[in-house]
C-alpha positions in Angstrom: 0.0 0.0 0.0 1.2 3.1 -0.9 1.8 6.3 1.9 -0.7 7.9 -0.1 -3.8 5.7 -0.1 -2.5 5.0 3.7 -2.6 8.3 4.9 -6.7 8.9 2.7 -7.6 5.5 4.8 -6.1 7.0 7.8 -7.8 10.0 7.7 -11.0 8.7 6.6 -10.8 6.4 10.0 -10.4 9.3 12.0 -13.1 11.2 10.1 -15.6 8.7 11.2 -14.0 8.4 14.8 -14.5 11.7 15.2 -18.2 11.6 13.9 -19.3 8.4 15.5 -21.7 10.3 18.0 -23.5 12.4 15.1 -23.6 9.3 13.0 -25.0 7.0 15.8 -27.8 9.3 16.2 -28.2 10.3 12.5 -28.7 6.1 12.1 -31.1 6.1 14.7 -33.0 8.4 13.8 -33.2 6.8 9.7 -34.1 3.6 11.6 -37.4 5.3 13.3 -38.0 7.2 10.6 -41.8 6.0 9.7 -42.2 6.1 13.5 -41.1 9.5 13.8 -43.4 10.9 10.7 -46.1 9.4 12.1 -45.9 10.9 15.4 -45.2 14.4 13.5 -48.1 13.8 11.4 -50.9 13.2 14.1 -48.8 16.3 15.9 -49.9 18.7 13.3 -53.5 17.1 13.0 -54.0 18.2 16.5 -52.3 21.1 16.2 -54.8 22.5 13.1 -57.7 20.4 14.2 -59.7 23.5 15.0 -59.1 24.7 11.5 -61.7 25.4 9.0 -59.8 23.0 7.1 -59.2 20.7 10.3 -63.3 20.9 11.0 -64.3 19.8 7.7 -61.7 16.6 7.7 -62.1 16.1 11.6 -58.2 16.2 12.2 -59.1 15.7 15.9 -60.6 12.1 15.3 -57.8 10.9 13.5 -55.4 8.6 15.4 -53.1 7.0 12.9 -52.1 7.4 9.3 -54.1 4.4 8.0 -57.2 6.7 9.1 -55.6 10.0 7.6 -55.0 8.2 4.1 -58.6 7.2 4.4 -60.6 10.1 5.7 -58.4 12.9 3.8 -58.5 12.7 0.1 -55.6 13.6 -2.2 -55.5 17.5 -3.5 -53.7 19.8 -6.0 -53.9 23.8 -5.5 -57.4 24.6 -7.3 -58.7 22.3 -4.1 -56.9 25.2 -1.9 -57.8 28.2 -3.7 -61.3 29.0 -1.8 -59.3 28.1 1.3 -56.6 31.2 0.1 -58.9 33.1 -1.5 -60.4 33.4 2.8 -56.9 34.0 3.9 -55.7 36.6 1.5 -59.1 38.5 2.8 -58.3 38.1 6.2 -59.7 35.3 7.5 -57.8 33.1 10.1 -57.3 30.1 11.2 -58.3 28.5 7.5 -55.5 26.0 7.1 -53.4 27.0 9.9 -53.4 27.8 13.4 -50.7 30.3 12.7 -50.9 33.5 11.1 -49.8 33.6 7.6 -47.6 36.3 7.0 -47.4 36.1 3.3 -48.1 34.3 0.0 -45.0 33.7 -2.2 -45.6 31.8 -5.8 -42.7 28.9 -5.8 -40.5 28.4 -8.7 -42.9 26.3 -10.8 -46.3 27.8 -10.3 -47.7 29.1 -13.3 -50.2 31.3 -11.6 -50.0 34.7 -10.0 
């Protein structure tokens, strides 16, 4: 073995020496990774359940995915316009419990 490719394997075992702790959790936390969406998913169901949006899908009945994939059906944006239409006149608490602070059109919308 050259001192070349010696030294690059040395210093790649060192690189991972020194990240072991970052990468024992980063694995862990792959390895739960349905477990942890889940959990963030019925999170921001209760979080929005009193929602206009929330109300009309009753967010605050649902306790698992298997009933989210069920009750809520799929949508594109036209299924969100009268919901945005309410929010850019005001209206809160229509998807969100927060406050939206702004509309911005992402790179590959096609509307204004």
């Amino acid at each position: 073995m050259n001192n070349i490719n010696y030294m690059c394997k040395l210093a790649n075992k060192l690189w991972q020496a020194a990240n072991f702790p970052l990468n024992s959790r980063y694995g862990n936390a792959i390895s739960k990774c349905e477990e942890f969406q889940s959990k963030y998913l019925l999170r921001l169901l209760q979080t929005n359940a009193k929602t206009v949006y929330g109300k009309t899908w009753d967010f605050s009945s649902i306790s698992s995915v298997r009933q989210f994939q069920e009750r809520v059906p799929l949508t594109k944006y036209e299924d969100y316009r009268p919901y945005i239409n309410r929010i850019s006149n005001g209206e809160r608490f229509i998807l969100t419990n927060e406050d939206v602070l702004l509309f911005e059109p992402s790179s590959g919308s096609t509307s204004s």
